[in-house]
N, C-alpha and C positions, 0 to 999 in steps of 0.2 A: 512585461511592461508594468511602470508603478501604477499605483491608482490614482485617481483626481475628480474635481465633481463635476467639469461637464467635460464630455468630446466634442469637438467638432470638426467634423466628416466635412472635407474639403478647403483651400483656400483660396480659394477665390474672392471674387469682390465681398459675396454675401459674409465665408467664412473667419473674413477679415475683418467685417463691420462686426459679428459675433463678438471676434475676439477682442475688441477693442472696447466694447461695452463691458462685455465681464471683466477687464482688468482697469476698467474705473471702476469698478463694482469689488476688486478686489477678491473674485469669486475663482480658487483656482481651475487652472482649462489648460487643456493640449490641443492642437487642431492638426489633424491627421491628414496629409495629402497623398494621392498615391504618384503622383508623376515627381518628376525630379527638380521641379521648379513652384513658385508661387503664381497667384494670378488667374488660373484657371481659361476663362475665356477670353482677359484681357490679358494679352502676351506680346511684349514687345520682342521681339524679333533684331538682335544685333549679330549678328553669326553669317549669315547667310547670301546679305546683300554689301555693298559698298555703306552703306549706310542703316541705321535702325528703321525698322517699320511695324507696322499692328499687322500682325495673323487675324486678332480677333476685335474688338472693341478701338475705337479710334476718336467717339464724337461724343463731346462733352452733352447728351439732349437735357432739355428743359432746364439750361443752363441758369437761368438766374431761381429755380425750384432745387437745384441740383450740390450737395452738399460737399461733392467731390470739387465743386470748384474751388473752395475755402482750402481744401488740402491742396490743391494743385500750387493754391496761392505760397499757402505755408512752406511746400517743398521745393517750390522755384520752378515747375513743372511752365514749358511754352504753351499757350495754346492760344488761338487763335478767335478773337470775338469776329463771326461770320455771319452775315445774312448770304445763306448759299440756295435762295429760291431763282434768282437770276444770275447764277453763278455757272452757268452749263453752257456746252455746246452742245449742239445734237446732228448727228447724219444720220441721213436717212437714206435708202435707196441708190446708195452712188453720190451723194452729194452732201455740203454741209448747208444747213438751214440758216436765209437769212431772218432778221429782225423778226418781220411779222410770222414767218413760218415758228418759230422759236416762241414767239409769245403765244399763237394758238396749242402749240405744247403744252404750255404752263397753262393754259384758261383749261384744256381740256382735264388735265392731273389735278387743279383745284377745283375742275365740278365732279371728279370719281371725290374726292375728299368731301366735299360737300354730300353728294349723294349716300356718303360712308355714313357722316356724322347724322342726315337726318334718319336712317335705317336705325343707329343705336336708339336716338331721341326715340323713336316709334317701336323701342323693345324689339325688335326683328331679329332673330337669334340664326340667320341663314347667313349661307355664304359670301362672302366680299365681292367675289365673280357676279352674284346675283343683282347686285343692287347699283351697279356701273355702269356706263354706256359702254358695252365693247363692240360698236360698230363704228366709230372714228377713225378716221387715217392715221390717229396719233393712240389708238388703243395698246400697240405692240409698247409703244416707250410708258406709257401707262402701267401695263402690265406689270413692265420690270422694276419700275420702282415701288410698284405693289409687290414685288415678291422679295425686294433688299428689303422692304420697311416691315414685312411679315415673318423675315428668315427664313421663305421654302415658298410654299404653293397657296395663294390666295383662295385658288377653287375650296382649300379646308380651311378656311382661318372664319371663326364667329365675326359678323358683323357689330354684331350686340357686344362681345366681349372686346375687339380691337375699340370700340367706342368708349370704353374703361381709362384709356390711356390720357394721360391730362397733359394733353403737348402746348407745350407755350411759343414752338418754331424757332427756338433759338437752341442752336446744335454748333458747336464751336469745337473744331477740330486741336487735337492734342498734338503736338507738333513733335515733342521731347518724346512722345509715345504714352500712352493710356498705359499700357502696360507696365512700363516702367512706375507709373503715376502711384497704381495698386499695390505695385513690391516694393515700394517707397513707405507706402502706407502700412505693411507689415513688419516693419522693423522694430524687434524688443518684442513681437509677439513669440510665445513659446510653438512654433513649428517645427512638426517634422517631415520632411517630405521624403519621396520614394517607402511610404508606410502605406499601403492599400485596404482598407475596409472593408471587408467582404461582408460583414451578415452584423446585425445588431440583435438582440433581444430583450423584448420589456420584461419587467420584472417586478414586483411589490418594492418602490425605490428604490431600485437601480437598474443599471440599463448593460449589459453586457457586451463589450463592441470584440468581434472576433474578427484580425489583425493578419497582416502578411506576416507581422513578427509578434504574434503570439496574441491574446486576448488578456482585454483588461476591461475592471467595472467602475464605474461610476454613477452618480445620481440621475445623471441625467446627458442626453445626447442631443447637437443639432444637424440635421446631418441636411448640407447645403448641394449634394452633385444635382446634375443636370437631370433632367424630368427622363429622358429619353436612357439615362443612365438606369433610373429608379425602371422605369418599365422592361427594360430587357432583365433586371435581377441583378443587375451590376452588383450595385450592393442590395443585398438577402435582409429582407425585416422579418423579424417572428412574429407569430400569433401576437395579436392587439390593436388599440384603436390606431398606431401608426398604420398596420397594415392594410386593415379596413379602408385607409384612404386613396388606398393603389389603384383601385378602378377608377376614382376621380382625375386623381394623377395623369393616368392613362388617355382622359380625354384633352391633355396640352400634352400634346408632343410637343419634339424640335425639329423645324423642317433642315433644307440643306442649302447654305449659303458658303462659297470656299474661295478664297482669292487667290490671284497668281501676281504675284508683282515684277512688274521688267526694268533692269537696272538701265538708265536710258543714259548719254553724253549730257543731253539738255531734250524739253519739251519741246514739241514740235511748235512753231509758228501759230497753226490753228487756235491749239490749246491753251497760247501763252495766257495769263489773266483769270484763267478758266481752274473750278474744282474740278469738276467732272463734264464728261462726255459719255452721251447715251449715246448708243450704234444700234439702229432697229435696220438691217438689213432685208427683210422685206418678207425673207425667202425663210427666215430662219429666228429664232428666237432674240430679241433685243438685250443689250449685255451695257454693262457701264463702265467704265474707266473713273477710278481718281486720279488726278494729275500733281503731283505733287514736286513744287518744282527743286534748285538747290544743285548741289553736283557734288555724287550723282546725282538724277532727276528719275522719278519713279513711277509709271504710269502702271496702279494697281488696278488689275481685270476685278471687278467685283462681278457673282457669279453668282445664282439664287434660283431653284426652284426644283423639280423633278426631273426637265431636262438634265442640268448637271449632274444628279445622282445616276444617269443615265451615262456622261461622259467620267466620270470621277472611277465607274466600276473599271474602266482598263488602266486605272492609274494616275500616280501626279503628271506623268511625261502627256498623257491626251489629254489635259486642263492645262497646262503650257502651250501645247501645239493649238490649240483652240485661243487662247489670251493671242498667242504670236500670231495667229492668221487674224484675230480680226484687229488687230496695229497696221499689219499690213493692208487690209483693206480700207480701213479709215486713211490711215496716214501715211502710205508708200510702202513700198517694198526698202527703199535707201534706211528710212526708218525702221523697220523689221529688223533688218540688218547688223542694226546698231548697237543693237541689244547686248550689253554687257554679260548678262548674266539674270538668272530667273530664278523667282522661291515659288514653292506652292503650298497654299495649306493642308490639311486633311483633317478638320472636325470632324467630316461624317465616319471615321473610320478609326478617331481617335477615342479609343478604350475607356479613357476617362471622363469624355464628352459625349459623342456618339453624334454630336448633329450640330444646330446654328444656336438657333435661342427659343423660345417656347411661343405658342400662340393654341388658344382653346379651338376645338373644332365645333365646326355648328352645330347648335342643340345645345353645346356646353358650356354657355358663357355662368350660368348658375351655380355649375358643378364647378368651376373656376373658384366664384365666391364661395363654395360651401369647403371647397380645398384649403384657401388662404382661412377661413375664418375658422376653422373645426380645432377644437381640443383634442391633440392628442398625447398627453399627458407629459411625461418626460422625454419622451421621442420626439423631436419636433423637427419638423421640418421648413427651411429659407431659401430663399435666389430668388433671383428675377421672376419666374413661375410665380412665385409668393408672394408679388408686389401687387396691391389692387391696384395703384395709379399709375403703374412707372413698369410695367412689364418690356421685358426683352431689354434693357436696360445692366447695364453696371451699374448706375447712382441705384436701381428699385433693388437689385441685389444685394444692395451694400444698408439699404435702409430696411429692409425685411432680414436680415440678418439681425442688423442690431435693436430691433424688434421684439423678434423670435426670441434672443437671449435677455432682453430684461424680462419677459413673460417668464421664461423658464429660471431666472435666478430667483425671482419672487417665488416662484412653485418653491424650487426646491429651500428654499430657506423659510418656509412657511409662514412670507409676510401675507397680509391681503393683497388681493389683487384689486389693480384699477377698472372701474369701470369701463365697457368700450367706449 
């Protein structure tokens, strides 16, 4: 493979915002992907169902903070300006929730948020579990959107570090697809995909990336995979300050969040007007539904926590059989029935991914900051993990991307650097 001055290891949101800066930068770059497509964790999905849908990424957050709206504007991209806090149905128990049951929902999910935010305010670097009331009737539908909004298991997510996140509650769903939005965004960059990364090495100016098709050097690398990637050795760093930072790394994982999406005639009655529908069945772990209408019409099982790692191990076919029974239990057996046809994803098992999105475990919300903020020379590393404010995110991946590579074009073209 030829040479160039920077690589960048993955294309994803982060990878893309990389590339996009060095070639206003004029700095040349190749950006190496191992799977056979762009996009990484935002992937639209047109194959599978009657219609396109998001595997992974779907909601524009902290929408007017959020720099991906300006491109969405630019490329025509649909999406939706939504206040989606009163946007839900909820069953509970056998039955759907009227009015006032439905608002003590929402009062109890904004005092666990409340209770979240003053835990950060007060430094409290413990568990999310620890700092909520999980004695409410409404704790179970709590839970679960504590474990979508964490990508896995709350029991390990820092309080102090989720309190990092600077949500503005304006979350606007991508209708054309998120996915689509990102590979939009990659077009005229130099990409190669189906090229795999295995191992990098620093070097006294340059950086040696050894390749599914062969190894090539350059000045400098940004290497954007998934945290959960970096910890199992997915890709191999050599001796140096990159590597040194693999025990930090180690402390955000990705937990496990996976959808199943059902190709429906049309949305049931209940749901008509509704984004989502929480099911806390009583007996059994609480699960969410987006409803997404149109015809087809799509009722995606969002699905998040350890439980799932739990159903996901006998396969896609028992995270379908799971999505289709609890349709049926909410919404009829007529409606179960109906079902066209079904996708499922597999983050936790996909090679290039390994999981949902990152979040610091307790104790480590520091080791977080000392992750994002540490010099490591020409090796550097971006994604979502790497955003102080905008973590779990596509806009924070996309903006610690294009971060990471003005730092690293200044290094290696030996201007000064900006003060932080």
């Amino acid at each position: 493979m030829s040479e160039t001055d920077i690589v960048i290891v993955g294309a994803g949101a982060a990878g893309i915002g990389a590339g996009l800066e060095l070639a206003e930068r004029g700095i040349p770059f190749v950006i190496l992907e191992a799977a056979g497509r762009v996009g990484g964790r935002a992937f639209t999905d047109s194959t599978s169902l009657g219609r396109p849908w998001d595997q992974g990424c779907h909601w524009l957050h902290c929408a007017s903070l959020n720099p991906l709206v300006s491109w969405a504007d630019r490329l025509g991209a649909d999406y939706r300006k939504a206040d989606a806090d009163e946007d839900f149905t909820y069953w509970q128990k056998g039955a759907f929730a009227g009015p006032g049951q439905r608002g003590a929902a929402g009062v109890a999910l904004e005092a666990a948020e409340a209770a979240i935010d003053r835990a950060g305010a007060a430094g409290r670097d413990v568990p999310l579990t620890e700092v909520v009331d999980r004695d409410g009737s409404h704790w179970p539908m709590v839970l679960c959107v504590l474990q979508l909004l964490t990508g896995g298991d709350p029991h390990r997510v820092s309080a102090l570090a989720y309190w990092d996140y600077e949500d503005t509650d304006e979350d606007w769903p991508v209708l054309s697809g998120y996915g689509a939005l990102v590979a939009g965004m990659s077009q005229g960059l130099p990409i190669r995909t189906g090229v795999a990364v295995t191992g990098l090495r620093q070097g006294a100016g340059e950086v040696t990336v050894d390749t599914s098709q062969g190894t090539l050097r350059a000045k400098g690398a940004i290497v954007t995979v998934s945290t959960n990637v970096l910890i199992s050795g997915g890709v191999a760093i050599g001796p140096g300050p990159a590597r040194d930072l693999l025990d930090d790394v180690a402390q955000v994982p990705c937990g496990v969040f996976e959808k199943v999406a059902l190709e429906l005639p049309a949305l049931p009655p209940e749901a008509a007007g509704r984004q989502f529908c929480i099911v806390d069945p009583g007996d059994a772990p609480a699960s969410e539904f987006t409803m997404i209408a149109g015809s087809p019409a799509l009722a995606v099982a969002n699905l998040a926590g350890p439980w799932v790692s739990d159903i996901a191990r006998d396969g896609p076919g028992a995270l379908e059989a799971f999505a289709r029974d609890r349709l049926a239990m909410v919404f009829g057996a007529d409606l179960a029935r109906s079902v066209r046809g079904a996708a499922v994803t597999g983050w936790r098992d996909n090679p290039f991914v390994r999981g949902s999105y990152s979040a610091a475990l307790p104790g480590a919300a520091r080791r977080r900051h000392r992750m994002i903020e540490a010099d490591t020379g020409n090796l550097a590393f971006a994604g979502e993990a790497f955003s102080m404010d905008f973590q779990a995110t596509a806009h924070g991946a996309y903006l610690s991307g294009r971060d990471v590579a003005r730092r690293l074009a200044r290094q290696i073209s030996g201007a000064p650097q900006a003060a932080p």
